[in-house]
C-alpha positions as CSV (number, residue, x, y, z in Angstrom):
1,X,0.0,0.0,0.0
2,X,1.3,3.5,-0.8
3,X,0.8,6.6,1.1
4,X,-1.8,8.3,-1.2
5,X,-4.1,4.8,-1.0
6,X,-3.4,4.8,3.2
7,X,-5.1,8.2,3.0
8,X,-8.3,7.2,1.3
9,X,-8.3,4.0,3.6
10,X,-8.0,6.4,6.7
11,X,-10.7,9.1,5.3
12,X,-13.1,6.4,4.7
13,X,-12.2,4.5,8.0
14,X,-11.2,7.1,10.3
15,X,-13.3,10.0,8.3
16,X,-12.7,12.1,12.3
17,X,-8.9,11.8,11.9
18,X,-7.3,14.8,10.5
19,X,-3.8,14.0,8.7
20,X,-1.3,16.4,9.3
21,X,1.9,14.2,8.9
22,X,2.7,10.8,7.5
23,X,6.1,9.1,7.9
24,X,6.5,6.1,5.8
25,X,8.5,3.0,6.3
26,X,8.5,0.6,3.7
27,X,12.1,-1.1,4.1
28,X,11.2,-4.1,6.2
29,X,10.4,-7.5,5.0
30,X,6.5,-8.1,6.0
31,X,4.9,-5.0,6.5
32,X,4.4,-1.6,5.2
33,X,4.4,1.2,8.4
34,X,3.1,4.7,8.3
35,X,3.0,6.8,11.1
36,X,-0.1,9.6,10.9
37,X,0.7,12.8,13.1
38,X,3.5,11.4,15.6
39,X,0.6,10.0,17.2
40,X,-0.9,6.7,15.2
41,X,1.1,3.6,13.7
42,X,-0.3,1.9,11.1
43,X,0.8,-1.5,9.8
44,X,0.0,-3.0,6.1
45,X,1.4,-6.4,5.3
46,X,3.1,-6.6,1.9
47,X,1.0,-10.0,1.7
48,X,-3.0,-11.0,1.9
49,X,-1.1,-14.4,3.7
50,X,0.8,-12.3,6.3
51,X,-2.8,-10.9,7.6
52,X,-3.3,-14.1,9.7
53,X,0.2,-12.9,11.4
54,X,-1.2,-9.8,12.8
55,X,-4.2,-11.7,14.1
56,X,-1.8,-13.4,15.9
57,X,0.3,-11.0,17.2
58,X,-2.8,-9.1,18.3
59,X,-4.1,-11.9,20.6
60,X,-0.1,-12.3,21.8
61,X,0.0,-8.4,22.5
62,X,-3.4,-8.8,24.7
63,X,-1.8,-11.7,26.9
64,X,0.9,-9.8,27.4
65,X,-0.5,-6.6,28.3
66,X,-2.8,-8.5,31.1
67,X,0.7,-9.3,32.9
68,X,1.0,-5.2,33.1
69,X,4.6,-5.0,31.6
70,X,7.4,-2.1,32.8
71,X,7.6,-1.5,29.6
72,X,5.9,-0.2,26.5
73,X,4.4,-2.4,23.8
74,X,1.6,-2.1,21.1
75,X,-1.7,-2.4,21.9
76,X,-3.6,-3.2,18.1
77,X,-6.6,-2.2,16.5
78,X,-7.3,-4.2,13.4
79,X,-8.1,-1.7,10.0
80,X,-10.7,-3.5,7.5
81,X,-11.0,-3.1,3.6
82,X,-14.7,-1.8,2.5
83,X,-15.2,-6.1,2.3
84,X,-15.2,-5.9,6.0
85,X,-11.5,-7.6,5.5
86,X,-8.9,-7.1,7.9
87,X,-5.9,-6.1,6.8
88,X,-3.8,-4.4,8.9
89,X,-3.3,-2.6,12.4
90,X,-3.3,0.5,14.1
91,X,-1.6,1.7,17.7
92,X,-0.5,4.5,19.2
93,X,2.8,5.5,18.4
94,X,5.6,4.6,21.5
95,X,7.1,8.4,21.2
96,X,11.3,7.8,21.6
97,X,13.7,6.7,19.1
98,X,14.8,3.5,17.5
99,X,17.8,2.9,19.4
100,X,20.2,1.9,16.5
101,X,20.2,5.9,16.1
102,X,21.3,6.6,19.4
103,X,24.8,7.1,20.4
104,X,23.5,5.7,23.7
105,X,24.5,7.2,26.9
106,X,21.5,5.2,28.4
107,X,20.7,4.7,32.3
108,X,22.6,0.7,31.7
109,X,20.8,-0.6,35.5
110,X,17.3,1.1,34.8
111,X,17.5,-0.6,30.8
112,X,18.4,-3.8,32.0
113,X,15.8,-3.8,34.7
114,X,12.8,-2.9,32.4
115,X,14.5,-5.6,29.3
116,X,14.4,-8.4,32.4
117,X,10.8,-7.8,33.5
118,X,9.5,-7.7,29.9
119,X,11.1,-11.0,29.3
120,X,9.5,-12.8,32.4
121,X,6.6,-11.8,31.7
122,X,6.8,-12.7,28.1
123,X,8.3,-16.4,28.7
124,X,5.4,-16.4,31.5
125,X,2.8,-16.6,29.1
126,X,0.9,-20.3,28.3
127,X,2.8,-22.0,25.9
128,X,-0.7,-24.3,25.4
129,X,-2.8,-21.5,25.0
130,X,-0.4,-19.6,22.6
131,X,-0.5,-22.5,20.1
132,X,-4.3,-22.8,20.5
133,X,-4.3,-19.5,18.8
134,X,-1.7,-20.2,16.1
135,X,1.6,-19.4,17.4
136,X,4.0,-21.6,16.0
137,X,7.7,-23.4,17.1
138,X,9.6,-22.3,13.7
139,X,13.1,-22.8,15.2
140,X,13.4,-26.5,15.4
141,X,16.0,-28.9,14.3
142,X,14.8,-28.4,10.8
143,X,15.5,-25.4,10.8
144,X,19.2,-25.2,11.9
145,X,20.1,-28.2,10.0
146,X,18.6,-26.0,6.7
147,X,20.4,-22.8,7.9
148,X,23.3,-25.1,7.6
149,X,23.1,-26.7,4.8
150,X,22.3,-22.8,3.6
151,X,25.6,-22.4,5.0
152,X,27.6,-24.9,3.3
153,X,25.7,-24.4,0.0
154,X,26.5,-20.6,-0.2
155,X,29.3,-19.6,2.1
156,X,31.3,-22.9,2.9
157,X,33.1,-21.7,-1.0
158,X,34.4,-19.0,0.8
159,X,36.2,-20.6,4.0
160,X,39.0,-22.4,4.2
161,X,38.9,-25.8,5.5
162,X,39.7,-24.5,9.2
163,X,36.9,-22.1,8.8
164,X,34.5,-24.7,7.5
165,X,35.5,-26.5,10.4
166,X,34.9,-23.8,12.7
167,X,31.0,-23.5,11.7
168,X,30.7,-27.1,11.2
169,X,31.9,-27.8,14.7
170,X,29.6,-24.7,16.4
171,X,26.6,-26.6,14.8
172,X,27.2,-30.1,15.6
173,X,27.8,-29.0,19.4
174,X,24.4,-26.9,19.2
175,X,21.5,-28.2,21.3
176,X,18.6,-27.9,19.3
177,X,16.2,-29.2,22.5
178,X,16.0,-27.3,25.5
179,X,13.7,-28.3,28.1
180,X,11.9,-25.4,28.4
181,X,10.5,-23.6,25.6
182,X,8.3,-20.4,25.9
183,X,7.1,-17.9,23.8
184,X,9.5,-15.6,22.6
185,X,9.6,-12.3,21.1
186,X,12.1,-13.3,18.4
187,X,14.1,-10.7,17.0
188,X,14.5,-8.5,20.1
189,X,17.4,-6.3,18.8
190,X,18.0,-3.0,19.4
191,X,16.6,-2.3,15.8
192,X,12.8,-2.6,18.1
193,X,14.1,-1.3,21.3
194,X,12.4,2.4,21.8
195,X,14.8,4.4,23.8
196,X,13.5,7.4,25.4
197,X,15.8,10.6,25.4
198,X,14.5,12.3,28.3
199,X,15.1,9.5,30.6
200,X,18.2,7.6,29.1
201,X,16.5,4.3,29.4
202,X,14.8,1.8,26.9
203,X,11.0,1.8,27.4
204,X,9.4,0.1,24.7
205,X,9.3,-2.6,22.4
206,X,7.9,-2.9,18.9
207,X,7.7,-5.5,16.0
208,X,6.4,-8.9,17.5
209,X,6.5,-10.8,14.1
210,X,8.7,-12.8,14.8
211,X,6.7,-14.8,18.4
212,X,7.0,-18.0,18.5
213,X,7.4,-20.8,20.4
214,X,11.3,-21.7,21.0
215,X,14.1,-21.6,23.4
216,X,14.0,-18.4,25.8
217,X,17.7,-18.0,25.3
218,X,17.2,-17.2,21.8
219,X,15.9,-13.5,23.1
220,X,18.9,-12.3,24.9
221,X,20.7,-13.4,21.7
222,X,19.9,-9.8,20.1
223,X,21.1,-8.3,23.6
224,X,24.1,-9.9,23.7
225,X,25.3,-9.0,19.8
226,X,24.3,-5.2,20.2
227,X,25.0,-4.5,23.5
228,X,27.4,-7.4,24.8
229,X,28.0,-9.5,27.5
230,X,27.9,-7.3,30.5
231,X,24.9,-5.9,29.5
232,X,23.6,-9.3,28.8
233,X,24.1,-10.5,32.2
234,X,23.0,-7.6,33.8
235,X,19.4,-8.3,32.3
236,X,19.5,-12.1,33.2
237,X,20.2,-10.7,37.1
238,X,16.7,-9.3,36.2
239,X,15.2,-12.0,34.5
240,X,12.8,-14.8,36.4
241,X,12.6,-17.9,33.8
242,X,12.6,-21.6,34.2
243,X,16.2,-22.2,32.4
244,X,19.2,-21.4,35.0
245,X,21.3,-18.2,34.0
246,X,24.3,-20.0,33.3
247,X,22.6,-22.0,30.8
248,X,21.2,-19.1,29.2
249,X,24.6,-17.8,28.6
250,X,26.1,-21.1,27.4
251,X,23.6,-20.6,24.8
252,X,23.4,-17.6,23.6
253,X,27.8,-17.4,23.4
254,X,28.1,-20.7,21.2
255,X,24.9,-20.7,19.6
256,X,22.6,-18.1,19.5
257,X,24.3,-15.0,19.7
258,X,26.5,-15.8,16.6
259,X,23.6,-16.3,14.3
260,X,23.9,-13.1,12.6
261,X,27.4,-13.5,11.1
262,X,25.7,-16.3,9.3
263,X,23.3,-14.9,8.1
264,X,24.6,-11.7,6.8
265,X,27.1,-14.0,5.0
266,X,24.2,-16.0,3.4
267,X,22.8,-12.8,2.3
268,X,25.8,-11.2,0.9
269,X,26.3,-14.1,-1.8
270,X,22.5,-14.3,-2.5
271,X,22.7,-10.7,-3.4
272,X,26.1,-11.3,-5.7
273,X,28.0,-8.8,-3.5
274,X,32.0,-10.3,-2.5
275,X,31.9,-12.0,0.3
276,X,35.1,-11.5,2.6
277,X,34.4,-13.7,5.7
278,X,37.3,-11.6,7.8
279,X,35.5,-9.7,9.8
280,X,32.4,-12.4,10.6
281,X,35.4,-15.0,12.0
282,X,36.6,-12.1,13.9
283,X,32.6,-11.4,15.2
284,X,32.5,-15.1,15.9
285,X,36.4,-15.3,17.5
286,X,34.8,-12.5,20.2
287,X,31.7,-13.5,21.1
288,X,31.7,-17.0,21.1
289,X,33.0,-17.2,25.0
290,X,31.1,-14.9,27.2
C-alpha cells in the first residue's frame, strides 16, 4: 500500500482523523508502516497471507498486556477493507527513538531492569494457550540443520577448510532441544528497542513478528550482539525464567548469539556482493565465549 491509497483508507475509516503528517517506512520484510501525526502507527502487510500474522500477534500483545509490563508495547486495533476484510493494524505511536540511532548514553541498571521484567513476563505466558491460537515453534531442528546446509551451500566456498571446520563444529555442538521452551519475542534487537531521550532508558518494544514458540535464550541473543556481555548478564540478574542463567549464557555465546554473522554471509552471496568472511570469523572469534 502506498501513502496516497493509506489516506483514502484512513478518510473512509477514520473520516474524524485529520492528517497532518505521514512518515512512511517501507524497508522491512513483512509489513508496510506509516506513522499519521507522531501519534498513530499503522501496519499493512506486503501479503493478503501475512494478515493471519497480525491476528496473531494481536491476541499475543493482549496476553501480554494483562501481565502489566514495565515496559511499553503495542496495543492493536485491526483496519478492515470496505469487504469488511482485515488487513492491517493501528496503535498508538511509542514516542522515543529507534535505538540503533542513538549514540546511547543510556541509564545501563534502569534498561536492564525494564528488558528483564518484559522477558519474564513474556516467557510467562501459556505456551498451550499460545499454540491454540496459532503461534508456531519455527526454530526447530529443521531449521538449523537448513540454515546449515544454507551455509555450506553458499558460504562454505568461501572458507577455508579451518573455517568450515569452525562452523561445522559450532553446529554439531548446538542443542537444538531445551527443556523449556516459551514464547518468545524473536528478533529482540536494538533495531525494536524504543529508547527514550529524556530519561536515558529503553521503554518500549515494537515488531512482535517474529513470536514463536522456542528456546527463551534465543531472546537475549539480540542483547548480547548489540549490547554485549555485560549488559547481557545484567538483564538475566533481572530475568525470572525456568532455564538457570548459566545455561542461558552457554547458549546464547556458542549458539545463538552468533547467528547473525551467518546470516549476513548468506545474504551477501545471494545478493552477488563479494563475500570477505574476515571480519564475521573475527565477530565469531569474540563472542563465542562470554
Amino acid at each position: 500500500m502506498n501513502e496516497q491509497e493509506l489516506i483514502l483508507l484512513l478518510q473512509e475509516q477514520i473520516p474524524d482523523l485529520k492528517i497532518e503528517s505521514i512518515a512512511v517506512n517501507q524497508m522491512g520484510w513483512d509489513n508496510d508502516i506509516f506513522i499519521v501525526n507522531d501519534a498513530h502507527v499503522f501496519r499493512l502487510p506486503k501479503k493478503p497471507e501475512l494478515t493471519k500474522t497480525i491476528e496473531i500477534e494481536k491476541r499475543l500483545l493482549e496476553l501480554l498486556h494483562a501481565k502489566n509490563p514495565k515496559m511499553l508495547i503495542p496495543a492493536y486495533e485491526f483496519l478492515y477493507n470496505e469487504k469488511g476484510e482485515r488487513i492491517g493494524t493501528s496503535h498508538r505511536y511509542i514516542h522515543g527513538k529507534n535505538l540503533t540511532l542513538i549514540d546511547s548514553s543510556m541509564d545501563l541498571k534502569a534498561s536492564a531492569q525494564l528488558l528483564g521484567d518484559f522477558l519474564t513476563k513474556l516467557h510467562q505466558i501459556e505456551v498451550g494457550e499460545a499454540r491454540a491460537f496459532g503461534l508456531k515453534e519455527i526454530h526447530n531442528e529443521q531449521y538449523w540443520n537448513n540454515l546449515y546446509q544454507t551455509l555450506e551451500k553458499c558460504v562454505f566456498p568461501f572458507l577455508s577448510k579451518k573455517e568450515q571446520h569452525l562452523v561445522s563444529f559450532i553446529f554439531e555442538h548446538a542443542d537444538f532441544h531445551p527443556e523449556n521452551k516459551t514464547v518468545i519475542h524473536g528478533d529482540l534487537t536494538a533495531a525494536n528497542m524504543i529508547y527514550d531521550d529524556e530519561s536515558k532508558k529503553i521503554t518500549g518494544i515494537i515488531d512482535f513478528t517474529d513470536a514463536q514458540i522456542s528456546d527463551p535464550a534465543f531472546d537475549f541473543a539480540g542483547i548480547y550482539w548489540d549490547f554485549g556481555a555485560a549488559f547481557t548478564m545484567e538483564v538475566l540478574k533481572n530475568y525470572c525464567g525456568t532455564a538457570p542463567t548459566e545455561l542461558i549464557l552457554k547458549r546464547v555465546g556458542q549458539f545463538y548469539g552468533l547467528q547473525p554473522v551467518f546470516h549476513e554471509w548468506i545474504y551477501t552471496v545471494k545478493k552477488g556482493k563479494h563475500l570477505d568472511p574476515s571480519d564475521g570469523l573475527m565477530k565469531i572469534s569474540k563472542r563465542q565465549n562470554l
